[in-house]
C-alpha positions in Angstrom: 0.0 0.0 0.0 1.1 3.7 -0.8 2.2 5.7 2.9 1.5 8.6 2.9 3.2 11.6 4.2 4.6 14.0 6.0 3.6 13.1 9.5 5.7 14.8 12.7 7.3 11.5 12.8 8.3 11.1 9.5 12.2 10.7 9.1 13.2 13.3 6.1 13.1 17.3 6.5 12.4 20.9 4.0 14.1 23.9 4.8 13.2 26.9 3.1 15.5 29.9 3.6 16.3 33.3 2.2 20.1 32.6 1.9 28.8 11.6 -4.5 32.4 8.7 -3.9 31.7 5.3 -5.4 32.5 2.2 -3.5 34.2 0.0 -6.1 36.6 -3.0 -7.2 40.5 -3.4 -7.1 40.5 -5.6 -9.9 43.9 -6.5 -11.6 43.0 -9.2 -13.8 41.2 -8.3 -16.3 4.3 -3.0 -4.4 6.7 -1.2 -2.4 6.4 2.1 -0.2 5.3 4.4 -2.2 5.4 8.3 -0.7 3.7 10.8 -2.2 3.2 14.7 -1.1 0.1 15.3 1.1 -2.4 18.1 0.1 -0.4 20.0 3.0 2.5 20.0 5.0 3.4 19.9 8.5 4.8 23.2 9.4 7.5 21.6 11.1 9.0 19.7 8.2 8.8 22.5 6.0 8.8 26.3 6.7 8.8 29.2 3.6 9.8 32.2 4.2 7.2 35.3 4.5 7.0 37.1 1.2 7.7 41.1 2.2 5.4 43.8 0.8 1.9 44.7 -0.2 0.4 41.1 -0.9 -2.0 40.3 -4.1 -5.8 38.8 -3.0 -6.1 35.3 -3.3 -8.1 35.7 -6.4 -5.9 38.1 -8.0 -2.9 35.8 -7.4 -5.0 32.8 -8.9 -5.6 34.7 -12.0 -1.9 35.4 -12.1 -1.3 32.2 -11.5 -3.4 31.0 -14.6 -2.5 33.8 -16.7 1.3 32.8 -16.4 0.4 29.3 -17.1 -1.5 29.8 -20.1 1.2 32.2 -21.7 4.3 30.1 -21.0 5.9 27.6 -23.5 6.0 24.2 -22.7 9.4 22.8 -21.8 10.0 19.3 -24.0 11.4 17.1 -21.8 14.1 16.2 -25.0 15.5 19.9 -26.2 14.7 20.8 -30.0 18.1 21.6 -30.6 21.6 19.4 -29.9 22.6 20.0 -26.1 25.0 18.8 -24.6 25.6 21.2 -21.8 25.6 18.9 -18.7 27.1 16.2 -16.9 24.5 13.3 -18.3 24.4 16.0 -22.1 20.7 17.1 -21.0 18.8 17.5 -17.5 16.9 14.4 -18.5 20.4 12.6 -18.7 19.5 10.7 -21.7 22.5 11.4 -23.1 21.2 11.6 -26.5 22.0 14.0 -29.3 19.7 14.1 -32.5 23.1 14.7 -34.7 23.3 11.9 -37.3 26.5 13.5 -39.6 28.0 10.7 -37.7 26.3 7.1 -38.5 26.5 3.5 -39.3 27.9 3.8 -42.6 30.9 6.4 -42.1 31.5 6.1 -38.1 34.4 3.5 -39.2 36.1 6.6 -40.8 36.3 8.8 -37.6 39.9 10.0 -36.6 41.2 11.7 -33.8 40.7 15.5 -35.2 42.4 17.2 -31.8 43.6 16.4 -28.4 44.6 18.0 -25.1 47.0 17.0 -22.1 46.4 19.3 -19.3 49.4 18.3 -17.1 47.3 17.8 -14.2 47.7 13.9 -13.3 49.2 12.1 -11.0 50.3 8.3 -10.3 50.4 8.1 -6.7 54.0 7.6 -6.9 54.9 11.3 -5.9 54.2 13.7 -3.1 50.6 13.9 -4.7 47.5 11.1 -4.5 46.8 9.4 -8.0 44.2 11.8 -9.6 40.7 9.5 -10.6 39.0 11.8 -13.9 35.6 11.1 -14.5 34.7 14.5 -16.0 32.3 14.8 -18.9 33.4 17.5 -21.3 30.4 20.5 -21.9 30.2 22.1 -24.6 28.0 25.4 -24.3 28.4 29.2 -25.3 30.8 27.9 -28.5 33.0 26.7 -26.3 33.9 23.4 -24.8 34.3 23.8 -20.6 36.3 21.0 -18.8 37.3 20.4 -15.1 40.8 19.1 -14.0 41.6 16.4 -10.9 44.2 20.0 -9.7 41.1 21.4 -9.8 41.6 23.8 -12.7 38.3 24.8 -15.4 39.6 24.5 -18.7 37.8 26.6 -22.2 38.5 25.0 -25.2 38.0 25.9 -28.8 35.6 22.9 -29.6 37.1 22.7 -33.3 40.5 22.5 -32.3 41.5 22.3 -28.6 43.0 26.1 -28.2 43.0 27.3 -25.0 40.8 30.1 -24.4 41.3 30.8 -21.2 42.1 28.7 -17.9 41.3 29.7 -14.1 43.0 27.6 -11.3 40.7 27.5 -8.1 44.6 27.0 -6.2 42.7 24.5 -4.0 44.7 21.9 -2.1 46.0 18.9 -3.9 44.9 16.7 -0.8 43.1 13.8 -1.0 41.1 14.7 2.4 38.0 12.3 1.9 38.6 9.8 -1.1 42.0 7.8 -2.1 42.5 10.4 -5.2 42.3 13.4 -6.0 38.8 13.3 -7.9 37.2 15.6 -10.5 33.6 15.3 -12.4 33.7 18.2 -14.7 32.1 21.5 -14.8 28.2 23.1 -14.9 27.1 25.7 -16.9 24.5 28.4 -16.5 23.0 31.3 -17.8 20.8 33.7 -17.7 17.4 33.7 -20.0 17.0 37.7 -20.4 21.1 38.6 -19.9 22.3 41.9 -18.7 24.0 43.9 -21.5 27.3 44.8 -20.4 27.3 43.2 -17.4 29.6 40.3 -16.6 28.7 36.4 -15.5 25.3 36.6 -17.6 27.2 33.0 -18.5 28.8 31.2 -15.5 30.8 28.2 -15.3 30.7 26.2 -11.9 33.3 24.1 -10.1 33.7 22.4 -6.8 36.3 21.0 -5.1 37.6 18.2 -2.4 37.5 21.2 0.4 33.8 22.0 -0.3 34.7 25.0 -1.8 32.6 26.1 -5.1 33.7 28.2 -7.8 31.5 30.7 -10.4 33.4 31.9 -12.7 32.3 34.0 -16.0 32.7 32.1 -19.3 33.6 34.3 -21.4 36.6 35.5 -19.5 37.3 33.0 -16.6 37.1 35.9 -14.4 35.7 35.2 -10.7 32.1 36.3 -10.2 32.0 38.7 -7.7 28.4 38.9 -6.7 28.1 35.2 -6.4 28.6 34.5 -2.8 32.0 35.7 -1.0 33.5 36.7 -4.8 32.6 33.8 -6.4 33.5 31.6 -4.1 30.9 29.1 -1.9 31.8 27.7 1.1 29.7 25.0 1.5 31.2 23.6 4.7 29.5 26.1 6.2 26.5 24.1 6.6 28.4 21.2 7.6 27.0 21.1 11.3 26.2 17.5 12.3 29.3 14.7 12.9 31.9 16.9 11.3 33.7 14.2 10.5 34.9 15.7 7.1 34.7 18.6 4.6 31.7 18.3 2.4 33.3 17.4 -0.8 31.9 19.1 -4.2 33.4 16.5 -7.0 29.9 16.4 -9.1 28.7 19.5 -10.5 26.0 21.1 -9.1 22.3 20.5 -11.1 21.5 23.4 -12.8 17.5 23.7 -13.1 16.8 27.0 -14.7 18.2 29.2 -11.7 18.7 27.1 -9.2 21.9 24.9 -8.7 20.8 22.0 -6.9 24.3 20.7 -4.8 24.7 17.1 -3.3 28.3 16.4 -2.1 30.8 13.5 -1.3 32.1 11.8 1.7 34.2 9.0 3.1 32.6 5.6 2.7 32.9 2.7 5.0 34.9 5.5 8.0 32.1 6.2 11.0 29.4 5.1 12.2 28.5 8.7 12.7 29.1 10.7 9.8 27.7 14.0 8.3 24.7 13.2 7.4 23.3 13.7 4.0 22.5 17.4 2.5 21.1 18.7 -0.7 21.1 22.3 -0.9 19.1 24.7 -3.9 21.5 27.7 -4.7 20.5 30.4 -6.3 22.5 30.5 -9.7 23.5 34.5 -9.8 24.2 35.3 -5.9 24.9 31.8 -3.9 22.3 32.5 -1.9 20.6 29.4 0.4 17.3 28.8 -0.9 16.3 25.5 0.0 17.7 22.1 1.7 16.5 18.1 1.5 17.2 15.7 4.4 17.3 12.0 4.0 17.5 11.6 7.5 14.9 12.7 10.4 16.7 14.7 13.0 17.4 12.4 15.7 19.2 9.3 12.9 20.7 12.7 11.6 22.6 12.8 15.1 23.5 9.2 15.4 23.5 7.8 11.5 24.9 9.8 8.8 25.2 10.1 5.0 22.3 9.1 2.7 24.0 12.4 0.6 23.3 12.2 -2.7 27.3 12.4 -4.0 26.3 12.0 -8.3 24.4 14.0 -10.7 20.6 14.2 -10.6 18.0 14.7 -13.9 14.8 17.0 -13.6 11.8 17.4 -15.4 11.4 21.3 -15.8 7.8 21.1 -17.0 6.8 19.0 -14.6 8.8 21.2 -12.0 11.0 17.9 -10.2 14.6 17.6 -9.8 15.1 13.8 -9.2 17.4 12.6 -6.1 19.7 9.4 -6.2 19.9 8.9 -2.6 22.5 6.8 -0.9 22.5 4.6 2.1 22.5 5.8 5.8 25.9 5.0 7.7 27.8 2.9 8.7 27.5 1.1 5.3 27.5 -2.5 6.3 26.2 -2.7 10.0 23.1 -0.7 10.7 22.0 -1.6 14.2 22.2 1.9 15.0 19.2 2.8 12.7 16.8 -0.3 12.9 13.8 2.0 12.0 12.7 3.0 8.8 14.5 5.5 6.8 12.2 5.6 4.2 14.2 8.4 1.8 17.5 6.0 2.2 19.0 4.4 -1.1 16.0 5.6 -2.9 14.7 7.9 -6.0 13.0 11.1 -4.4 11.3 13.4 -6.6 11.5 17.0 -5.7 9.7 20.1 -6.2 12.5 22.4 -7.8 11.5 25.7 -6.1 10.8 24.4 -2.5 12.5 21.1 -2.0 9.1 19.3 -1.1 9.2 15.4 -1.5 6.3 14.7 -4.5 6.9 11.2 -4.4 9.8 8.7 -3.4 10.4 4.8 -4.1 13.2 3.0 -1.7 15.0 0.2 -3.9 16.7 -1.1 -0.6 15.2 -1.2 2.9 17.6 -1.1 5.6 20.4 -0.9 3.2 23.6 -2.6 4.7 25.0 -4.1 1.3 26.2 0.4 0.7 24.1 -0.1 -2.8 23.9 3.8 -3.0 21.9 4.7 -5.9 24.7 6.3 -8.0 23.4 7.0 -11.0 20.4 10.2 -12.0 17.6 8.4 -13.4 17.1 8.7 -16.8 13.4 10.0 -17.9 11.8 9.0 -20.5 8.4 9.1 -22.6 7.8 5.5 -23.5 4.8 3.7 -25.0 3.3 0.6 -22.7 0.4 -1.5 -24.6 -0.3 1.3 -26.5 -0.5 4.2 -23.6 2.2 7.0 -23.3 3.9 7.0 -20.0 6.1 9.7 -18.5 8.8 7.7 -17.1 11.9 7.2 -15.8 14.8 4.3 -15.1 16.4 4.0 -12.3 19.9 2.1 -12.8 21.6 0.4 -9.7 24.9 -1.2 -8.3 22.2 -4.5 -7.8 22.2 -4.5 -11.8 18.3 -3.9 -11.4 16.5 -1.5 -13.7 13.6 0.2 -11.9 11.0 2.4 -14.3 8.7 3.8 -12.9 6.2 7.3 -14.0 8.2 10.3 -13.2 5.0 12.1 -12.2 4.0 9.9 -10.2 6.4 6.9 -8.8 4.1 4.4 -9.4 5.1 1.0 -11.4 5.4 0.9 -14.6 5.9 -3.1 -14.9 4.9 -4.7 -11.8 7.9 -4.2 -9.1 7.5 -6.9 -6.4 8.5 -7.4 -3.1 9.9 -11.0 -2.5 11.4 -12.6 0.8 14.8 -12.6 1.6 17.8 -14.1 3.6 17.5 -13.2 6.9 21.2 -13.3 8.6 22.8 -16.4 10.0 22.6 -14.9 13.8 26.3 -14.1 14.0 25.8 -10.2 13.9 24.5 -8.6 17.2 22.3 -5.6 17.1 21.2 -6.1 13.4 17.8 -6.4 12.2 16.8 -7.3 8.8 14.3 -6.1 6.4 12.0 -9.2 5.5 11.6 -8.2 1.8 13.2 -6.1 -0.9 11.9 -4.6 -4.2 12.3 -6.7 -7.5 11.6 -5.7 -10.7 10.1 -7.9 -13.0 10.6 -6.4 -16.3 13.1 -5.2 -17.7 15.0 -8.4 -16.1 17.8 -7.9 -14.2 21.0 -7.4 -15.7 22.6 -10.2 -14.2 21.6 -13.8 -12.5 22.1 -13.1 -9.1 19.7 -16.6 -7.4 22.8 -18.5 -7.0 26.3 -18.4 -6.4 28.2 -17.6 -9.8 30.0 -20.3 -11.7 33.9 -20.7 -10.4 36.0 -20.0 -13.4 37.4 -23.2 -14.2 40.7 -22.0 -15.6 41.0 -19.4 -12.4 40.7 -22.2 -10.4 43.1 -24.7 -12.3 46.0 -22.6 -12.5 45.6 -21.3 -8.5 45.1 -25.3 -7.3 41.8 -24.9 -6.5 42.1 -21.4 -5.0 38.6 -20.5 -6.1 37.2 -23.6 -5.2 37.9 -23.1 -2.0 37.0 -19.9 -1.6 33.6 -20.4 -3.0 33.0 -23.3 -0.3 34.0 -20.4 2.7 31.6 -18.1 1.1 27.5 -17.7 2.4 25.6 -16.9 -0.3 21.8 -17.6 -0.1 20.9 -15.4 -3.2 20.1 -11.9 -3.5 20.7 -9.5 -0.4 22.3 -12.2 1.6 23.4 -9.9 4.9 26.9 -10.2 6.0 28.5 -12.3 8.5 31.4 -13.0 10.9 31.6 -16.0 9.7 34.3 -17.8 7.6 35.8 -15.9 4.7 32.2 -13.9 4.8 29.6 -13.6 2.4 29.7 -13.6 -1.6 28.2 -10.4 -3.4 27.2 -10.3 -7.0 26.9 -7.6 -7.2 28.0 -5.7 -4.3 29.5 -2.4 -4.2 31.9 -2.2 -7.3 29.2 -4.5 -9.6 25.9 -3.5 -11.6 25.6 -0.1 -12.7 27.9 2.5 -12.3 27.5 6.9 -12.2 27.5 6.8 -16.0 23.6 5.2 -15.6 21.0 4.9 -18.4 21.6 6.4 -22.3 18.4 6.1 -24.3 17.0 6.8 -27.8 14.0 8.7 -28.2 13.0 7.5 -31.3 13.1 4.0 -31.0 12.5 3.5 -27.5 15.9 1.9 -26.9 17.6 2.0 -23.4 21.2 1.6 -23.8 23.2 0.6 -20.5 26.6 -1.0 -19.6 26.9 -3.6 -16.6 30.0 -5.2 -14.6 29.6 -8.9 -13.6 31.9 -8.5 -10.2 32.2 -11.0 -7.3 33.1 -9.4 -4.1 32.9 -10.8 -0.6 32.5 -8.8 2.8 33.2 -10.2 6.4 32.4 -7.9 9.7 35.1 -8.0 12.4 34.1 -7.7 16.7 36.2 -5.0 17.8 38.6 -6.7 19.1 39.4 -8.9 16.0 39.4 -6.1 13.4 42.0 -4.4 15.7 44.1 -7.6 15.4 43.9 -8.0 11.9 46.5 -7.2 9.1 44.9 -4.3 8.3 45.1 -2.9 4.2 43.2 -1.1 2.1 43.1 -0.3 -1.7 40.7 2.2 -3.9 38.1 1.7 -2.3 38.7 -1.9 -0.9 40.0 -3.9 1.7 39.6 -3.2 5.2 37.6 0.0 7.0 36.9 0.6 10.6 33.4 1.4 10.5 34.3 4.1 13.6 32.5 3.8 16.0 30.3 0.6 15.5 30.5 -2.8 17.0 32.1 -4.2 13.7 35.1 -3.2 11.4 35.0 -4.6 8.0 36.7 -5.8 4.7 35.5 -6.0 1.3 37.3 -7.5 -1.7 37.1 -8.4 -5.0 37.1 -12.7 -5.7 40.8 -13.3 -7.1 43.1 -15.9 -7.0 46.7 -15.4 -6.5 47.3 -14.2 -9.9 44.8 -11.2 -10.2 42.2 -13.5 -12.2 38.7 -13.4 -11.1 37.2 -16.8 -9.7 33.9 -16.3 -11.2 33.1 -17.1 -15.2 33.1 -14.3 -17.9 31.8 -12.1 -19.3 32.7 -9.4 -16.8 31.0 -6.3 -18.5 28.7 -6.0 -20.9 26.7 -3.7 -22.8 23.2 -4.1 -22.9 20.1 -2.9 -25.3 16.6 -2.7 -24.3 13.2 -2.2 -26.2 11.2 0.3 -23.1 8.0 -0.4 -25.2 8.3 -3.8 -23.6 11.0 -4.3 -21.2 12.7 -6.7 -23.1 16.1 -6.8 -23.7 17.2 -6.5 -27.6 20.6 -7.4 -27.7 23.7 -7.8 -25.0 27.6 -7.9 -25.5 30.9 -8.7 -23.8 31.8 -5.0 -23.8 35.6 -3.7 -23.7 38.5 -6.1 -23.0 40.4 -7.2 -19.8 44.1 -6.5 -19.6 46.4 -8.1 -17.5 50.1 -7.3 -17.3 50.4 -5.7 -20.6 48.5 -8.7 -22.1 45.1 -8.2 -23.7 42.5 -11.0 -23.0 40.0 -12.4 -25.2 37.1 -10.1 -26.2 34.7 -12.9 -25.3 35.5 -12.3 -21.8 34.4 -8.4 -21.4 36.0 -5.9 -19.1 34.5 -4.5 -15.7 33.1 -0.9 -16.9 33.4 2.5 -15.2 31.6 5.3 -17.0 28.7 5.1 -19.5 27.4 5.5 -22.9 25.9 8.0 -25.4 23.9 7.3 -28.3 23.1 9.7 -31.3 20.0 9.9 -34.1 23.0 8.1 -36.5 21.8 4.9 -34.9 25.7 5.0 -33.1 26.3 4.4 -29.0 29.9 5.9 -27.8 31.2 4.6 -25.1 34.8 4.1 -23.2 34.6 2.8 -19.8 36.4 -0.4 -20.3 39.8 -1.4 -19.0 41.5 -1.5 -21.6 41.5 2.3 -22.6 39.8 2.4 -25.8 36.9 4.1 -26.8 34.4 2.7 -28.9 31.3 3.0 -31.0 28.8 0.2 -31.1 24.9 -0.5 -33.5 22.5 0.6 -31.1 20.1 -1.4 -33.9 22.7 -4.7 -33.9 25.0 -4.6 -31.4 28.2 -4.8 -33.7 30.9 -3.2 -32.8 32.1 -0.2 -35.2 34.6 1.6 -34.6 37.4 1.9 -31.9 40.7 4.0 -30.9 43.1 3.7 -28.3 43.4 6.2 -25.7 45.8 6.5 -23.3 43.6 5.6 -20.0 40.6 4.2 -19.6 37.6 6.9 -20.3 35.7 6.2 -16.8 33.4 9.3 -17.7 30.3 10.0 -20.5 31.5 10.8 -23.4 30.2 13.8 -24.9 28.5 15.0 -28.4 28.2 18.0 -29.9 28.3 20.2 -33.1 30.4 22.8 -34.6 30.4 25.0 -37.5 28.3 22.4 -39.0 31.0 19.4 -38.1 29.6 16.9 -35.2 32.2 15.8 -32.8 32.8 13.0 -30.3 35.0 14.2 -27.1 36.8 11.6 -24.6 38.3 12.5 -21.4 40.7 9.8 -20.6 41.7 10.2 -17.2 41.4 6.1 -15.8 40.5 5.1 -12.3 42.9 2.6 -10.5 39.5 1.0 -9.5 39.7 -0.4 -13.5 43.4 -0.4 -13.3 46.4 1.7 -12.3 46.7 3.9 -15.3 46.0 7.5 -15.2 45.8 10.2 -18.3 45.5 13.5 -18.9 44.5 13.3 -22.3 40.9 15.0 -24.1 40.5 13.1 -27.5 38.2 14.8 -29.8 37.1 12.6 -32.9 34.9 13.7 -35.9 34.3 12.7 -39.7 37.4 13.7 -42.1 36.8 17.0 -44.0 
């Protein structure tokens, strides 16, 4: 049954006022609750501020009201014209461009027409961390805006690379709350009736590790100066509950016509009590505060943490929703601190843009202890079901399940069901577990996750039955088995570093095709008592290994299935790339995606690659893509399947790529920055591709 809300009791928060880290893999080798907005609100979850002045009659604001209505244009939810001007290329991160100069016949010709190296990358060998790049280049205002890993905004001349101009935020080259130094690109803004004469009518945004975001003007690069304290945010300001670190800006803000709508990043796996999660509305010209969203009631606020929403989000400007990826409460992987609901945890929550009011949310995980954050923006949609046209959208997650679901509303779109499951072996004090979670019957899920994966029979031969052994040391009772103290713990697949990553959902408009790449990963987690996690050999990769949980009656460790040679222990494929008709749910076509690379050696395509980053697809009937380990990038039939095209870069491209159009040329830019989660190769190159002249 739908609840209802707000109630006092309810565990999530509005403020109206007049002022995103992946958990992945170290791998070497190659009906459900329902919330919907209430007529009214409780004044205590949501307070607006008094309007000043003389104040219209209610009738006179009605006919206002209707008046304004009837006179503005409608806002398609896919732009008329190519955009590619955000993280996901559009706000309904469809990443989708209508450009077809570029298509199945000529793609094969594409060459590299220009490329960059901005200097800023490091290995990890030095006095700096490795940098991680997952930025996806925007190209607005004729120019082509990227953000660094030093934390530097970069304007490019989209024909041929030249610098236009460069601004250096001088941030700290720490890695204070991830194991790199992290960047996801840059937003853009500007306004619909400029100013003549007057600068930062066009602003480019940045944030950095130190919470600390950047407006600058982008036309000159120049600071804005009547955009908070000279152009400069500082969001730790607001960073008041378990200040346990600085509230870490490595997305881009959201920019919904003139609001920028801010989640941040944080240290996974750390504390028990942590700051808890935050989504703030800024207003685009002056910084101001205008709105926040809490996850968390205020009491699990004090002794929880997290659910932050640290990845991009999509909106629906006609429909007036900004859509929330929400991540789990902490600490990630025990959670008998918060055995109550949290209802807004590891969820979509739908928004109203100008007040921050849940409309309606859907939890994909209840009592999330498995840290399945939901990483990715949904992607919406307008499909057609047995012949009725649905506003939709798909929610992509680490599970590898694909949730869709009306984007007005939240309700099902195919029947999502909730099905019993494993309950705990007893060996974790304190815990309680959630009875059911939320499966989605069509589309299927990505991967075949009802019993333990096959062990790789040549993994297993060449380690002496390494795998084997594992295997039999593992708990595994299907889906959402909890973990244990026991043995070598309990098998995930996925878990953390499998299913879908923050590069989510591409889909074409005119055929109704979903496009989305998938890891097949095996990880196990065990909980320590105190007193053994203290004891143990304590190390930790990207991500990985061990992590104290702070705080909590249990440390933990989470790795990735290998044997003693770096080769996973579970069959291939280990990524793929997937195609599905939305009309039906039913999945068109699927593909060992990318290759695995291990030391120097390429392996067979058959066996995929673990992906990090996602695809784009154009009205040429093409899907772009990088994301696999072995650093090329790639463009695949989104009708067939068949691989097309490919060029070597020189690190994996662990971000969107993105599409655009110049001077009447269409162009395909790469950022190739790599992420030791894939491998340990890092890059500072842009690669720009488009048809010979």
């Amino acid at each position: 049954m739908p609840t209802l809300l707000p109630s006092p009791s309810t565990p999530f928060k509005f403020v109206t006022s007049g002022l995103g880290a992946v958990t992945a893999l170290a791998i070497c080798f190659t009906p459900l609750p329902l919330l919907a907005q209430e007529p009214s609100v409780d004044t205590e979850q949501s307070t607006a501020q008094e309007p000043s002045g003389e104040q219209a009659s209610p009738g006179e604001q009605e006919n206002d009201i209707q008046e304004e209505a009837a006179s503005a244009a409608p806002i398609p939810l896919v732009p008329g014209e190519p955009t590619w001007d955000s993280f996901h290329g559009q706000l309904n991160a469809q990443k989708y461009s209508p450009l077809d100069q570029i298509n199945t016949d000529n793609v094969g010709e594409l060459e590299k027409v220009w490329e960059v190296h901005t200097g800023d990358v490091a290995d990890g060998s030095g006095d700096l961390p490795a940098t991680v790049w997952s930025a996806t280049p925007v190209f607005a205002n004729e120019t082509l805006y990227i953000g660094t890993p030093f934390y530097r905004i970069l304007a490019l001349d989209p024909a041929n690379g030249e610098e236009k101009w460069s601004f250096d935020t001088q941030s700290s080259l720490e890695a204070l709350t991830q194991p790199a130094l992290k960047n996801r690109g840059v937003a853009y803004w500007e306004a619909d009736t400029p100013e003549a004469g007057e600068p930062c009518q066009k602003i480019i945004y940045m944030g950095t590790m130190d919470a600390q975001l950047f407006a600058v003007d982008a036309d000159s690069g120049e600071q804005c100066a009547n955009f908070a304290n000279n152009g400069v945010l500082d969001a730790n300001q607001w960073n008041d509950t378990n200040e346990k670190w600085p509230l870490s800006l490595l997305q881009p803000p959201t920019v919904v016509g003139d609001h920028l709508i801010l989640g941040w990043a944080g240290m996974d796996w750390a504390y028990e009590e942590a700051p808890p999660g935050t989504v703030f509305s800024i207003n685009a010209r002056t910084g101001e505060l205008e709105w926040t969203f809490q996850a968390l009631s205020d009491e699990m606020r004090e002794q929880s943490g997290t659910a932050n929403v640290w990845t991009h989000m999509s909106a629906d400007e006609e429909l007036g929703l900004v859509y929330l990826p929400v991540s789990s409460p902490s600490p990630n992987y025990w959670g008998g601190n918060r055995t109550e609901e949290v209802p807004l945890g590891t969820s979509t929550t739908a928004v109203d843009i100008e007040t921050g009011e849940v409309v309606w949310s859907r939890q994909w995980v209840h009592h999330d202890i498995w840290d399945y954050d939901i990483n990715a923006a949904p992607t919406l949609m307008d499909i057609t079901v047995d012949g009725e046209e649905i506003p939709a959208l798909i929610q992509a997650t680490k599970m590898g399940f694909l949730f869709v679901v009306n984007r007005e509303t939240g309700e099902d779109v195919w029947p999502i069901e909730e099905r019993p499951v494993p309950s705990g072996d007893g060996s974790v004090e304190g815990e309680v577990y959630a009875p059911t979670q939320p499966f989605p019957t069509k589309p299927a899920p990505l991967l075949d996750q009802s019993e333990k994966p096959n062990v790789w029979a040549l993994a297993d031969a060449v380690s002496f039955g390494e795998c084997s052994a594992l295997w039999n040391d593992l708990s595994y009772e299907g889906m959402y088995t909890p973990p244990t103290t026991q043995g070598e713990g309990t098998l995930g697949f996925p878990i953390s570093a499998g299913g879908v990553q923050w590069g989510g959902v591409a889909f074409d408009p005119e055929s109704q095709t979903a496009i989305v790449n998938t890891s097949h990963i095996v990880q196990y987690i065990k909980l320590y008592n105190r007193e053994d996690y203290e004891a143990a050999n304590r190390t930790s990769g990207n991500e990985s290994g061990f992590a104290p949980q702070e705080g909590a009656p249990y440390g933990m460790r989470l790795e990735v299935a290998l044997n003693r040679w770096g080769m996973p222990c579970w069959e291939p494929p280990f990524g793929e790339l997937v195609a599905l008709d939305m009309t039906t749910g039913d999945i068109k076509w699927r593909r060992p995606m990318g290759v695995s690379q291990q030391y120097g050696f390429f392996m067979p395509e058959s066996w995929g690659s673990p992906t990090i980053g996602g695809p784009a697809v154009t009205a040429g009937n093409v899907v772009f893509i990088g994301a696999s380990m072995d650093a090329k990038v790639r463009a695949y039939s989104l009708e067939t399947g068949e691989e097309l095209w490919s060029d070597q870069t020189e690190a994996p491209s662990v971000s969107n790529p993105a599409v655009y159009e110049y001077n009447g040329r269409q162009y395909v830019a790469f950022i190739s920055g790599g992420n030791s989660i894939l491998k340990d190769q890092v890059g500072d190159q842009i690669a720009v591709y488009a048809l010979p002249e």
